[in-house]
Structures are given as C-alpha cells and as structure tokens.
Backbone bond lengths (Angstrom), bond angles and torsions (degrees), N, CA, C in turn:
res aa  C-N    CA-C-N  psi(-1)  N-CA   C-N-CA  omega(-1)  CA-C   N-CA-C  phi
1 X - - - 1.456 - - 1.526 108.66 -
2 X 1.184 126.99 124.82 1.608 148.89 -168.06 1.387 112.09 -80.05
3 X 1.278 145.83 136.88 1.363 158.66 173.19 1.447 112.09 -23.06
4 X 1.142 116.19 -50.24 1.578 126.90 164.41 1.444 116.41 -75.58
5 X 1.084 133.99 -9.49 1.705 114.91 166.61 1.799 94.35 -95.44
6 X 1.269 100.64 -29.87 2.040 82.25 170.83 0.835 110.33 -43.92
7 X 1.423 121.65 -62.40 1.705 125.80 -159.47 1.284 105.16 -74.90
8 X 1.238 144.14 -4.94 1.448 132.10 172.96 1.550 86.84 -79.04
9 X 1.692 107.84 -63.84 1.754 104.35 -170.90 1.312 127.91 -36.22
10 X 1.676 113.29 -29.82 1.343 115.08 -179.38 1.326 110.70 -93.38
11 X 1.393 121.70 -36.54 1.486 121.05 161.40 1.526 117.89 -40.34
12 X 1.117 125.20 -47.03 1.510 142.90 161.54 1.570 122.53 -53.21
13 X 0.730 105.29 0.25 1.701 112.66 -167.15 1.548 97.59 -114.27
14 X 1.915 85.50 -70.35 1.803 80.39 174.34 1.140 127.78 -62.41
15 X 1.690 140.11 9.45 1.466 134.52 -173.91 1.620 91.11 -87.03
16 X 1.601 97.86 -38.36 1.684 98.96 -155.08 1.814 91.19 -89.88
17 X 1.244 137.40 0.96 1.703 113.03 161.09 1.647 94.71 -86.84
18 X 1.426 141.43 -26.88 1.472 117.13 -154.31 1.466 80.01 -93.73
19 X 1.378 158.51 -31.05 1.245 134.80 178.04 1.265 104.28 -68.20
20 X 1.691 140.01 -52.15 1.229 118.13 -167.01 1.796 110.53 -61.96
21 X 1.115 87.67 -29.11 1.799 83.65 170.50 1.022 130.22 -69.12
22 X 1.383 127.02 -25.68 1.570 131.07 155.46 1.251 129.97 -70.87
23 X 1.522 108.49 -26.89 1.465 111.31 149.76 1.211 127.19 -56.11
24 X 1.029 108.55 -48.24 1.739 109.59 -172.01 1.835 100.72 -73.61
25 X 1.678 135.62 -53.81 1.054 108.58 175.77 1.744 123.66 -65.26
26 X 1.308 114.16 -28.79 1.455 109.94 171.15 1.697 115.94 -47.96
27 X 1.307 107.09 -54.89 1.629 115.65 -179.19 1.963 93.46 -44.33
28 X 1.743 105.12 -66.51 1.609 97.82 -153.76 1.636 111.86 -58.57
29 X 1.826 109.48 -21.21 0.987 83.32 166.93 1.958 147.93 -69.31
30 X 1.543 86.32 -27.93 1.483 106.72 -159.58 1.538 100.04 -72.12
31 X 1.416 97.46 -28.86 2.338 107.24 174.39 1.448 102.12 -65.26
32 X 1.249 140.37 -31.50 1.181 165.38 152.50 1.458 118.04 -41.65
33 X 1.627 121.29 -39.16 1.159 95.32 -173.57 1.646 114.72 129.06
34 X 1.257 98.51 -77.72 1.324 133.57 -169.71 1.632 120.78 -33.29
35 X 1.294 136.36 153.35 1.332 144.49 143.01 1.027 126.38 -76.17
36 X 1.641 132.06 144.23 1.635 105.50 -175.83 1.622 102.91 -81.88
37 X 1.337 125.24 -5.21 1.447 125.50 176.03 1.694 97.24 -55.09
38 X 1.181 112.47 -54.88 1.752 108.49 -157.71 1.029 119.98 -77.73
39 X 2.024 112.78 -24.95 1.193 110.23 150.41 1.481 146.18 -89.71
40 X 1.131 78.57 -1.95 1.936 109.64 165.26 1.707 94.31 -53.30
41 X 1.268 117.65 -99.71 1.668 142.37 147.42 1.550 99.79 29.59
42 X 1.496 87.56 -86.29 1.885 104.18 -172.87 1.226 102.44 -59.19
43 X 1.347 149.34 -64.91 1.696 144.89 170.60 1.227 129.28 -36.63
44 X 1.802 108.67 -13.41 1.347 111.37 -175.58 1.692 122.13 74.95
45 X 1.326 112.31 5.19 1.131 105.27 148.49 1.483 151.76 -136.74
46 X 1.441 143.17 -148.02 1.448 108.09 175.16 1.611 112.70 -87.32
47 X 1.421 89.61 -177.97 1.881 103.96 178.83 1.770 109.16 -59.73
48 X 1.042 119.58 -34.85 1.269 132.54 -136.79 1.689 95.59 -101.30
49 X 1.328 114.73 -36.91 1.738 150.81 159.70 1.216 88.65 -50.95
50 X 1.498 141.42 -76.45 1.518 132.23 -143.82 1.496 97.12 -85.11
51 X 1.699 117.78 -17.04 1.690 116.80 -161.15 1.650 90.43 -81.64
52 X 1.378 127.42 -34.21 1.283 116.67 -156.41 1.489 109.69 -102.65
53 X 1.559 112.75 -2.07 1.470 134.20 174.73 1.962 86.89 -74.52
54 X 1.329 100.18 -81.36 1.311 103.90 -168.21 1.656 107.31 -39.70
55 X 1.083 146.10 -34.70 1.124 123.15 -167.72 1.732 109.28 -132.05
56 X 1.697 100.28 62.15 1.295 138.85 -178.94 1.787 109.87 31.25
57 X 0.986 106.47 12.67 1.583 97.07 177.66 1.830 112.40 -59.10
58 X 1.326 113.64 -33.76 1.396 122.96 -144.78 1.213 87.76 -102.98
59 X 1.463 110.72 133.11 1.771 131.11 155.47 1.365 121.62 -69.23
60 X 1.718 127.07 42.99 1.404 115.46 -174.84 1.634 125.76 -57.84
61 X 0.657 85.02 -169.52 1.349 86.25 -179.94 1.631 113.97 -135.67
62 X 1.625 98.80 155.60 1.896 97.12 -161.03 1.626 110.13 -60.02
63 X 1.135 121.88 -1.21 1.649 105.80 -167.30 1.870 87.49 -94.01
64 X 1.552 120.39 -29.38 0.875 114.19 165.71 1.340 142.66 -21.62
65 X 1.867 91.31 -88.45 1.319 133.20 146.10 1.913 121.39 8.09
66 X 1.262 69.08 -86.08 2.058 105.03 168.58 1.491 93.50 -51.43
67 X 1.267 132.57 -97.07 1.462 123.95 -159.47 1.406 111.77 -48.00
68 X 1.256 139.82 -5.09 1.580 135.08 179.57 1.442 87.91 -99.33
69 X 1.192 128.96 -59.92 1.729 127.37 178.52 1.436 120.02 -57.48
70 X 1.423 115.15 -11.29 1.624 126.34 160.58 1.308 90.20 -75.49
71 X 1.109 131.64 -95.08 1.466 148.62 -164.59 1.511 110.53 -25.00
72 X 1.512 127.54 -24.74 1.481 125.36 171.76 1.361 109.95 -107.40
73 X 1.628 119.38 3.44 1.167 120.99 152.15 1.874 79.14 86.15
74 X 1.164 119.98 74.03 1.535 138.54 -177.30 1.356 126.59 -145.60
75 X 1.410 125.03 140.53 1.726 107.76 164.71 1.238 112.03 -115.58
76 X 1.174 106.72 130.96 2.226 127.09 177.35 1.104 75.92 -72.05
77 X 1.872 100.36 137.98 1.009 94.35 159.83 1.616 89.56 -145.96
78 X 1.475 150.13 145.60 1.369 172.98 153.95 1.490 121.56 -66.23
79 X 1.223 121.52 82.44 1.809 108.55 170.09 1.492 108.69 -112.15
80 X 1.108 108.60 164.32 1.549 113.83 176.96 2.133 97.98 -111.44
81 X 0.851 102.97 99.64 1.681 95.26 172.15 1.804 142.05 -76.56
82 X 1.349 114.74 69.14 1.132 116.53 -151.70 1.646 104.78 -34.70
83 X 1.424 109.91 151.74 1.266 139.34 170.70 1.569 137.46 -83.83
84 X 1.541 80.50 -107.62 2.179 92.17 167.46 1.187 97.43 -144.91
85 X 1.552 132.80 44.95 1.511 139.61 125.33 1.525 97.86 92.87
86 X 1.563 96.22 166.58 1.853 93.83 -144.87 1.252 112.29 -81.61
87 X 1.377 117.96 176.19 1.965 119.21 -147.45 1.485 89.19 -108.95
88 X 1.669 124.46 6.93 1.046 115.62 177.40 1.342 127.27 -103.76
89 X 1.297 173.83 -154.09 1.711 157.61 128.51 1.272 101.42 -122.44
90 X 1.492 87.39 153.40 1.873 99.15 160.63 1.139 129.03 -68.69
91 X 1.092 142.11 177.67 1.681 142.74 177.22 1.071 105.31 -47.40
92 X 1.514 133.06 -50.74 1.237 135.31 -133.56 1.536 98.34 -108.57
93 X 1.292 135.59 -26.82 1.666 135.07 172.52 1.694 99.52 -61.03
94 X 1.131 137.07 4.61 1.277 109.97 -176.16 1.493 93.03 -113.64
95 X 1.628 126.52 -19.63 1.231 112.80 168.40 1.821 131.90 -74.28
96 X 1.803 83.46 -26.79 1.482 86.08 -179.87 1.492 103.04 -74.90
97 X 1.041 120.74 -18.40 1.795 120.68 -167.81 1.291 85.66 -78.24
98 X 1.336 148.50 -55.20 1.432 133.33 177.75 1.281 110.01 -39.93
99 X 1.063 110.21 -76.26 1.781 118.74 -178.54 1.664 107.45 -11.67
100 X 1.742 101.03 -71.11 1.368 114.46 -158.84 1.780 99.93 -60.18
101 X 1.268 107.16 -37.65 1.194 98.03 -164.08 1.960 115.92 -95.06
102 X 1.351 109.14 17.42 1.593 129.85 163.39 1.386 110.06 -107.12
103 X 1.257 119.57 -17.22 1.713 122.94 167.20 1.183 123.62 -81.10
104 X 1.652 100.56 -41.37 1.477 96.60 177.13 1.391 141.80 -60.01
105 X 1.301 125.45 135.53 1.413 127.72 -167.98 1.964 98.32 -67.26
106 X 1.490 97.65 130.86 1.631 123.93 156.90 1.911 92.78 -40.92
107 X 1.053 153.01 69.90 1.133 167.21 115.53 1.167 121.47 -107.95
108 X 1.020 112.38 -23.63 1.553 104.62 171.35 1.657 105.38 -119.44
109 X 1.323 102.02 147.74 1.866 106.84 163.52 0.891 125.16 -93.25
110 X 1.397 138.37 146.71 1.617 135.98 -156.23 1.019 99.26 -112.87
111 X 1.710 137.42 155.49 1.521 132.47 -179.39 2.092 76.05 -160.97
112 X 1.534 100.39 126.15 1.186 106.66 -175.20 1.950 106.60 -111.29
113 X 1.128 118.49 161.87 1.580 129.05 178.01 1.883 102.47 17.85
114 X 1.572 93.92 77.44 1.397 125.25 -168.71 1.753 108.40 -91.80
115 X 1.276 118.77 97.64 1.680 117.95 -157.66 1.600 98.40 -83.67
116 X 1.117 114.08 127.43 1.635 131.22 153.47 1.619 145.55 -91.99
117 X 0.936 147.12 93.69 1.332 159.73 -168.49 1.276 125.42 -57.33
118 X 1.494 124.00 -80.04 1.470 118.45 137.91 1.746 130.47 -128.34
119 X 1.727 115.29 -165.30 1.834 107.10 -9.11 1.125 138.81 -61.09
120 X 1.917 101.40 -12.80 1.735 105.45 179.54 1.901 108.47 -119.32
121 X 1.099 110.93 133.60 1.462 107.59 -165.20 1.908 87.47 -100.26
122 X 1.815 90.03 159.51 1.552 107.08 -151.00 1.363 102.22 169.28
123 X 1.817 101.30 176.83 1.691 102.93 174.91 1.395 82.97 -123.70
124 X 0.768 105.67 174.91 2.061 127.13 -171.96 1.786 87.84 -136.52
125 X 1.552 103.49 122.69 1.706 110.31 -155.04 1.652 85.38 -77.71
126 X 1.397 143.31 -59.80 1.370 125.19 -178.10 1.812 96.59 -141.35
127 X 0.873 101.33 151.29 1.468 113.00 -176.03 1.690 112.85 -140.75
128 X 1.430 115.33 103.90 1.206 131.26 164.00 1.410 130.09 -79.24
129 X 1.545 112.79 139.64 1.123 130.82 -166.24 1.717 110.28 -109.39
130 X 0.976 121.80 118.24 1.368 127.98 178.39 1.561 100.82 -84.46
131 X 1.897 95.52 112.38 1.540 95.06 -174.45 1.788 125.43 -76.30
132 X 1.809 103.85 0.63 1.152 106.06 -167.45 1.899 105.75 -112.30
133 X 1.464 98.81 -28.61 0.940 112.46 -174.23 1.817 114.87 -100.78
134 X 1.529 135.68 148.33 1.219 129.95 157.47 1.319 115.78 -67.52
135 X 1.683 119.64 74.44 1.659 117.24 -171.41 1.614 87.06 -163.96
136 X 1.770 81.99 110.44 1.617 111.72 154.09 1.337 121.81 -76.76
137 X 1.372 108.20 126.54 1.928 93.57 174.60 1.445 108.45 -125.73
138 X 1.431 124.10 97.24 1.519 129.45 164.56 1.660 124.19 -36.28
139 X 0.669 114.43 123.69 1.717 110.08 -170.79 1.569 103.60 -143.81
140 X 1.419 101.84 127.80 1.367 122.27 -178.05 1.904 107.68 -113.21
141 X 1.271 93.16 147.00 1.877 97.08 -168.84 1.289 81.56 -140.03
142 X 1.646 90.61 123.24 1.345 133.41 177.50 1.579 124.72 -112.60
143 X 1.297 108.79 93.77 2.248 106.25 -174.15 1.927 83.36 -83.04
144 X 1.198 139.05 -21.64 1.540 120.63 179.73 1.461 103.10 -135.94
145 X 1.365 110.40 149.63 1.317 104.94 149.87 1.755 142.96 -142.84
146 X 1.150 88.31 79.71 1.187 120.02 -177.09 2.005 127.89 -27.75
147 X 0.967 108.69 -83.06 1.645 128.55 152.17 1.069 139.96 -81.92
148 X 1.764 116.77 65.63 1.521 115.98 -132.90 1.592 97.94 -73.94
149 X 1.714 130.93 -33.67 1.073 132.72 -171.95 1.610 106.74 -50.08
150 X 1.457 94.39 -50.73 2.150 107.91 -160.86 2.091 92.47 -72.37
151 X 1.638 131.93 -10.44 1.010 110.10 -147.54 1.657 78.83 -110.45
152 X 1.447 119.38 -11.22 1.447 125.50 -167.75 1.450 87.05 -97.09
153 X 1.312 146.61 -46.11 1.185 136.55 165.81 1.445 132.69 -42.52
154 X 0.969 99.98 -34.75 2.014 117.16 -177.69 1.502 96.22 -86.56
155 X 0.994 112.92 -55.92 1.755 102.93 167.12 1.383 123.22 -43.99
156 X 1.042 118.07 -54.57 1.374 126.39 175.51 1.054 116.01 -61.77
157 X 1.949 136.26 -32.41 1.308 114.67 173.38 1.197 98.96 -111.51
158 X 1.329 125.24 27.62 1.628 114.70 157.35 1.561 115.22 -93.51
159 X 1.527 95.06 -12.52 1.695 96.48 174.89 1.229 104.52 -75.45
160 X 1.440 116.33 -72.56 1.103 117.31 -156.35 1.878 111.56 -75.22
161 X 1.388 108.45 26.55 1.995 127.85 160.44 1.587 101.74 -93.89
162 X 1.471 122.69 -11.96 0.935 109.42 174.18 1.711 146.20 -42.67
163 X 1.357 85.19 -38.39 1.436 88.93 -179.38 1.740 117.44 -78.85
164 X 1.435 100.89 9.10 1.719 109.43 169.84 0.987 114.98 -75.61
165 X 1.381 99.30 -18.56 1.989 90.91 -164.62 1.535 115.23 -108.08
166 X 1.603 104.50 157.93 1.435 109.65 -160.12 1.596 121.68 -43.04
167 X 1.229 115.10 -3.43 1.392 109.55 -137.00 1.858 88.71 -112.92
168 X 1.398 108.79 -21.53 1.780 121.12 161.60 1.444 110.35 -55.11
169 X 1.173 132.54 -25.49 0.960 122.75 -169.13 1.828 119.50 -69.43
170 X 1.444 115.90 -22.33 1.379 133.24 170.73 1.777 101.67 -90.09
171 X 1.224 105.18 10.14 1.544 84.43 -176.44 2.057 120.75 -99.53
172 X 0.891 106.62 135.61 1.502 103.25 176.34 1.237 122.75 -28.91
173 X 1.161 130.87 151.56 1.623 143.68 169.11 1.530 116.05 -56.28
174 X 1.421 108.98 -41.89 1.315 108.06 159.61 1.890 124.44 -104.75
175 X 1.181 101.27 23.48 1.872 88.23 153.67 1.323 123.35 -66.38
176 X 1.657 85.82 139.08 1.901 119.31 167.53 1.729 103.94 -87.46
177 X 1.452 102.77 164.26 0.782 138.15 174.57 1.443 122.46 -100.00
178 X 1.235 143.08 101.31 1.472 110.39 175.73 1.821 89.68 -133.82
179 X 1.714 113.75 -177.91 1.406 122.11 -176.15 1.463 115.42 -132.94
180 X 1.373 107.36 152.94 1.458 110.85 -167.82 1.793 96.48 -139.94
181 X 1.314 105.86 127.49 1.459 119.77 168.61 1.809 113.41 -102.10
182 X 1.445 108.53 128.44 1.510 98.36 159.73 1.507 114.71 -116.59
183 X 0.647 134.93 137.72 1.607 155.62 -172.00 1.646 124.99 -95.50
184 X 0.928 129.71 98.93 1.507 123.82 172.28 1.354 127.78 -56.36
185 X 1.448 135.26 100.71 1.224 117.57 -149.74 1.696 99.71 -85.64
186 X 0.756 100.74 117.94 1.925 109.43 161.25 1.838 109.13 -129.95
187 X 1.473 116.71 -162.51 1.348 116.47 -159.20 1.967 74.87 -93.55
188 X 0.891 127.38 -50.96 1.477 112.36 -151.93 2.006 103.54 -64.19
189 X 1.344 110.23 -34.59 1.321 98.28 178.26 1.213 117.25 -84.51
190 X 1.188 127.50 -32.61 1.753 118.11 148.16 1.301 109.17 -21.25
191 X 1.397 112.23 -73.66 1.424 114.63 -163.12 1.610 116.80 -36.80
192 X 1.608 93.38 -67.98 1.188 104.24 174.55 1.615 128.11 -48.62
193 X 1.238 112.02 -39.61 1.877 117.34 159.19 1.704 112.29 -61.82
194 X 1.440 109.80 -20.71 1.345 89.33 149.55 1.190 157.83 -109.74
195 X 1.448 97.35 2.60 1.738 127.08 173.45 1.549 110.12 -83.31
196 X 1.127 117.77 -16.51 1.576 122.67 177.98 0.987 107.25 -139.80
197 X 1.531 131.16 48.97 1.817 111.14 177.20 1.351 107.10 -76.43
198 X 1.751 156.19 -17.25 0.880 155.28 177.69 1.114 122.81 -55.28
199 X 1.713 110.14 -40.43 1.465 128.61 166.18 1.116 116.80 -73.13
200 X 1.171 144.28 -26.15 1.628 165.71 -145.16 1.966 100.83 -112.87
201 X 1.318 90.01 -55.91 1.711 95.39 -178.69 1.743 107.47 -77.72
202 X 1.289 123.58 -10.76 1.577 107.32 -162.03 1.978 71.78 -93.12
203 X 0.999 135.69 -69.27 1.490 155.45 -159.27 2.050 99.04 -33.28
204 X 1.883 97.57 -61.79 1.483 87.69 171.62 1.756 87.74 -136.39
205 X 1.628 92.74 113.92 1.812 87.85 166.43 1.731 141.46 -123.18
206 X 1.941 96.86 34.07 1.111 120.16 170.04 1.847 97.02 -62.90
207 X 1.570 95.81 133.75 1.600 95.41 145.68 1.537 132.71 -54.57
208 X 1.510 119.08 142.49 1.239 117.83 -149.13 1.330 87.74 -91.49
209 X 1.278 146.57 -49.87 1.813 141.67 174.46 1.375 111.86 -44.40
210 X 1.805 123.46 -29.38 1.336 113.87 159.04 1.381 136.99 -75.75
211 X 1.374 105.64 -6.22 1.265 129.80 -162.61 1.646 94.50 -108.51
212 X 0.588 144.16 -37.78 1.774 149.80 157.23 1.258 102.71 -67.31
213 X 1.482 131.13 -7.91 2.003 113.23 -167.17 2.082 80.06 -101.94
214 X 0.739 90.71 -44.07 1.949 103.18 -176.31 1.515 86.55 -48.53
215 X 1.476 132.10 -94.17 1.357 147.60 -145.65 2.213 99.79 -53.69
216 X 1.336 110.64 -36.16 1.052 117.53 -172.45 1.832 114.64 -78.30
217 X 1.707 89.72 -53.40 1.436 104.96 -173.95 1.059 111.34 -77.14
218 X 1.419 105.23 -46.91 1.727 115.18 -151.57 1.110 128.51 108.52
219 X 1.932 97.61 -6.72 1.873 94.50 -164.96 2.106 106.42 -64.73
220 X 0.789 79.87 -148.34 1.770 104.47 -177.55 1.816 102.85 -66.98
221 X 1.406 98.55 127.52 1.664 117.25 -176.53 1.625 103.66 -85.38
222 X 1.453 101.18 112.48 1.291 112.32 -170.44 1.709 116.38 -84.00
223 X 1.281 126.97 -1.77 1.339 128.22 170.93 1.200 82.86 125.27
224 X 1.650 98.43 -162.33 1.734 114.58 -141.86 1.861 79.62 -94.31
225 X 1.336 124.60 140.29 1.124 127.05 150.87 1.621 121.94 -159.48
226 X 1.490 108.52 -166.31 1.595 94.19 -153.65 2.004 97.48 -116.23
227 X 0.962 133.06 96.09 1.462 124.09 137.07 1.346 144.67 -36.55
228 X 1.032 133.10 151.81 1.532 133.10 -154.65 1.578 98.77 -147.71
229 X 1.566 117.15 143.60 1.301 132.35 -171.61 1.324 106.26 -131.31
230 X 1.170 143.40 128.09 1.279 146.95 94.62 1.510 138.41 22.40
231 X 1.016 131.11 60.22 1.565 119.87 -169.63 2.035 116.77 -107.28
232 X 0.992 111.66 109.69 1.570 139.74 -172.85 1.272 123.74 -134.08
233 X 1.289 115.33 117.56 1.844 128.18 167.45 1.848 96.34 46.93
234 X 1.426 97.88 72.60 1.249 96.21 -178.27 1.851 142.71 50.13
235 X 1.249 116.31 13.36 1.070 109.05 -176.09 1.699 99.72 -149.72
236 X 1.118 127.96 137.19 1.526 123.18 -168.81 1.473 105.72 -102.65
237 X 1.438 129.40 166.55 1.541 127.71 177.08 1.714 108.38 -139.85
238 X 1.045 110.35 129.60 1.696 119.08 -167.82 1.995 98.85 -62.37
239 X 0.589 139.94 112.85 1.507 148.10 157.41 1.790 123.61 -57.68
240 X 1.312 91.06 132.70 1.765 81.25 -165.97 1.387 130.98 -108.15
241 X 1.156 106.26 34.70 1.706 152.11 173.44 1.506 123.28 -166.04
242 X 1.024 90.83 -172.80 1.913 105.65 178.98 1.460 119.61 -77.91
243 X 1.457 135.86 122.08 1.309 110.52 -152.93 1.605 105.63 -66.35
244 X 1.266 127.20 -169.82 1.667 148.74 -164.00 1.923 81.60 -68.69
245 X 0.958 126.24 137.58 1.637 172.34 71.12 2.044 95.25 152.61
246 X 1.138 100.22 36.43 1.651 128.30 177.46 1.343 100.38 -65.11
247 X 1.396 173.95 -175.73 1.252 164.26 113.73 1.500 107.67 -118.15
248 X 1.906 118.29 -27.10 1.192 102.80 174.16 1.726 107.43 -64.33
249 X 1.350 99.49 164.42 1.948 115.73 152.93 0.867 71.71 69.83
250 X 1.795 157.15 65.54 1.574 141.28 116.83 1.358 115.27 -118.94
C-alpha cells in the first residue's frame, strides 16, 4: 500500500472518530436537556463551534473536547485499541525476512508486507503460496516476543483476513489457509518457548524439522508450526530445528 492510500486510510479514520464523537456529545446533550447555545456559553465557545463539533465536521481539539464533556457533566476519554500489531518493524525483521525469503524453495511464491482489511485490517509480514498446491501460508517474523497470547492472536486474525487481500483474488475455490511463525532465537525467546510450550505447540504444532524440509525442499506442508532464525553481524540464518534445550517443534 503506497503513501497516498495511507493518507486516505488515515483521513478516513479520523472523519469517523470526530463524528463518533459528536455523536456521543450531541446524544448526552439532548438526554440532558440542554441547548447547544447554553452549552456553547459554559465551554467557552460559540454556538456554531459546538453545531459543527457535534456533527463531526470540526477538528477540535482535546482541551476543547473536555470542557464541553465537563459541561454535560461527562468524561473524554482517548484509547488507542490495539489491532493486528504495528505497520512498522524493527531493524532486524527486514533481515530475517530476507533470509526466509532466499531459503525458500522455488515451490512456493513469496508475496511480502501483504495488507488486509477484514475482519481485522493489518499487513501479513510474508505470505507464501504453494505453487502446486491450493495452500496459503501466513507467516509472521518475530526478532521479540513479547505478548505471546496478543502476538498468537494477531496471527490468527491476520490469517484468516486473508482472503481480503488483493492477492486472493487468483486463488482457487478450494484454498486453505494455514500459519507459519519465525522466531528470533535469543536467551529470552527460548525462555519463553519454554515457559509456555503448551500454548505455543497447541497454536502451531507441526514439527519444526518438518516445517523447514517443506520451506527448503518443497516437500509436503506439515501444518502450522514454528521456525527459528539465527541473527549475527547483520545477516540472520534459518535453523533446522529448535535451538539447544527448545523441546517445543520436536
């Protein structure tokens, strides 16, 4: 997605928070009672200010906001609601995404930072195409992993957003879906693969040496499972098991 469909996307976003926000103070006022003159007045600003607030035209601003939501006896309140995780990467996802995608066997086709719409909109970090078979495989590349529940969640509905994105449109009547995690091996994600492998193995519980013979060879895609990378002096290396005292994916 190109510099200009961002800015429509974000242009679009923000039309629809300053209308839901004018909805919601228009409603509290009118349950209330009120004129927007009187609460115009008390907020400190004009009639004409609260008319074009209420029916999202107007870009106020939060100190605004707040004094009209004082004034109906209300609290503003601002959240950001995470989604399917941020559109940005760390340093190190663009090397391992090389890696994966110079290893992979000419059987599969590569389609990289793959945008999705619904039900949950997102990029899908590389997404392979099985050229023989009708089998999509979503794959997320991970240098940390932090929130393994919220990072196993975004995977899961970024897969199954798949079929939003442009790239479904060549796909068979009967394509699957399946998911692929890669992992940066350091001491903290070890750890963590070993404090929760139960959660980790039900999520993707292909063996990880079968899951590397597929990505390498080409043979037969063994289900959703988790790979592990290597990252050193700038350049990462796909690993062809679980690293040393790993027990998931064996």
């Amino acid at each position: 997605m190109g510099a200009r469909e961002d800015e429509r996307r974000r242009q679009r976003a923000t039309e629809e928070a300053r209308r839901s926000i004018g909805r919601e103070l228009r409603q509290i006022r009118e349950d209330t009672g009120l004129t927007q003159r009187r609460v115009a007045e008390a907020a400190g600003i004009s009639p004409a200010h609260l008319c074009w607030i209420e029916r999202g035209r107007s870009e106020a601003n939060t100190a605004v906001l707040v004094a009209i939501a004082d004034v109906l006896g209300a609290d503003l309140a601002v959240r950001a609601y995470p989604t399917t995780g941020p559109r940005i990467r760390d340093r190190l996802q663009a090397v391992m995404d090389e890696a994966l995608l110079v290893a992979t066997h000419r059987h599969w086709r590569p389609f990289v930072e793959v945008p999705v719409t619904r039900p949950a909109r997102g990029y899908i970090d590389v997404v392979l195409r099985d050229r023989t078979e009708p089998l999509y495989v979503a794959t997320e590349v991970h240098s940390e992993l932090r929130r393994v529940e919220q990072s196993l969640r975004w995977a899961q509905d970024k897969a199954t957003s798949l079929p939003s994105a442009a790239l479904w449109a060549e796909a068979p009547t009967d394509a699957r879906i399946d998911r692929l995690l890669v992992v940066r091996s350091t001491h903290a994600t070890r750890e963590i693969a070993t404090r929760v492998p139960a959660l980790l193995g039900t999520a993707y519980p292909a063996r990880t040496k079968d899951v590397v013979s597929a990505l390498l060879d080409g043979g037969p895609w063994p289900g959703a499972g988790i790979v592990w990378m290597r990252v050193a002096g700038g350049r990462a290396e796909l690993l062809d098991g679980p690293p040393r005292g790993v027990a998931l994916g064996r």
